[in-house]
VONUSE-438909 format. One record per residue (C-alpha): residue number from 1; x, y, z. Coordinates in Angstrom, 2 decimals, padded with zeros to 5 digits. Layout:
 num      c1      c2      c3
 NUM       X       Y       Z
...
END
This chain:
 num      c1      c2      c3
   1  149.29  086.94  135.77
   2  149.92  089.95  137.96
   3  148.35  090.53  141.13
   4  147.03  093.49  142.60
   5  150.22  094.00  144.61
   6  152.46  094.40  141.35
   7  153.43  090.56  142.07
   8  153.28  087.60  139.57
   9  152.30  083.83  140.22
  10  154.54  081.02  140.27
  11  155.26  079.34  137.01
  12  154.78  076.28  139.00
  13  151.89  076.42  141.07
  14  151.61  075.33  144.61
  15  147.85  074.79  145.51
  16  146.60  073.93  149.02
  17  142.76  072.93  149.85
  18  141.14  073.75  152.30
  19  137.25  073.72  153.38
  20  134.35  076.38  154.60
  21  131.39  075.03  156.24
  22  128.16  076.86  154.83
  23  124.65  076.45  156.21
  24  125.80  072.55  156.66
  25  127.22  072.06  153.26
  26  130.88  071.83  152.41
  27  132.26  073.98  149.64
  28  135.56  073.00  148.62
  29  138.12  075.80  146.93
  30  141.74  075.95  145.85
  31  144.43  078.33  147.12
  32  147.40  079.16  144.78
  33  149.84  080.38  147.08
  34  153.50  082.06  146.81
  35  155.78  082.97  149.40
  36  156.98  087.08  148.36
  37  160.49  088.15  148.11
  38  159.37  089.83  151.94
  39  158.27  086.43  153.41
  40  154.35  087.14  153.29
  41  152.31  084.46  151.52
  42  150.76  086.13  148.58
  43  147.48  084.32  147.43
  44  143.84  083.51  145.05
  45  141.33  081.31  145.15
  46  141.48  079.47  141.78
  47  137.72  078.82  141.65
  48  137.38  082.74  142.41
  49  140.08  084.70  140.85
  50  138.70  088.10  142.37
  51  139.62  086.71  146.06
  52  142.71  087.47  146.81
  53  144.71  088.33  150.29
  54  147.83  088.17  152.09
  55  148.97  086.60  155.54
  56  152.25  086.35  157.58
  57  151.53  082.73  157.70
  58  149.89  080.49  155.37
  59  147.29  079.48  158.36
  60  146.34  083.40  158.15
  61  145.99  083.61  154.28
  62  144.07  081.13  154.12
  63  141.66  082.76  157.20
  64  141.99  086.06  154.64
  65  141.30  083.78  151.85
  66  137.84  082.97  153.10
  67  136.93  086.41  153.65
  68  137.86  087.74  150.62
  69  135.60  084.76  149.32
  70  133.06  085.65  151.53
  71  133.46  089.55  150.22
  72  133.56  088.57  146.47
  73  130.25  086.61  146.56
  74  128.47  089.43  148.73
  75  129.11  091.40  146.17
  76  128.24  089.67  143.32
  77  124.71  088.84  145.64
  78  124.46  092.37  145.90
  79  124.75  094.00  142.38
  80  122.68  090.50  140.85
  81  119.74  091.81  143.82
  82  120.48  095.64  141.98
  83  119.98  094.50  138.49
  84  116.68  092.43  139.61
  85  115.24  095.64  141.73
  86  110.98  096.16  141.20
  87  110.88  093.15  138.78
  88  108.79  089.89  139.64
  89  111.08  087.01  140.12
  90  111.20  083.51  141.91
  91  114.49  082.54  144.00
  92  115.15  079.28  145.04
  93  118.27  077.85  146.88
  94  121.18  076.36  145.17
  95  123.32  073.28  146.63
  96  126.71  071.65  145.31
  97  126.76  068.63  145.40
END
């Protein structure tokens, strides 16, 4: 799979977890991650392929990571809100468990 940068991922994966508290409930997703020829870390949330960043350190993607995350699902909130626009509807929260 290509990335937007013109780079590929690693045959073999390397995956890292890490955590985001939101409104008191931990999400956890998966980083793939790949070190680039030019020694930036290169990566994409598994759960979320559409977030992806880069960082000098891995500490730094993963910061990137999360607001790429953060960006993808605004979005997604944002054109589901569009397509709903002047129709009656009931929302109700959503929790992982």
């Amino acid at each position: 799979m290509l990335l937007d940068n013109g780079m590929s991922l690693p045959k073999k994966e390397k995956f890292i977890t890490f955590e985001k508290n939101r409104a008191m409930k931990k999400l956890n997703y998966t980083a793939i991650i790949e070190k680039s020829d030019d020694g930036w870390y290169v990566g994409q949330v598994q759960e979320i392929p559409e977030a992806i960043a880069q960082g000098k350190t891995i500490e730094e993607l993963k910061q990137n990571l999360l607001d790429a995350l953060e960006l993808v699902i605004d979005f997604h909130r944002e054109q589901t809100n569009s397509l709903y626009q002047g129709r009656k509807i009931i929302k109700r929260k959503l929790n992982l468990a």
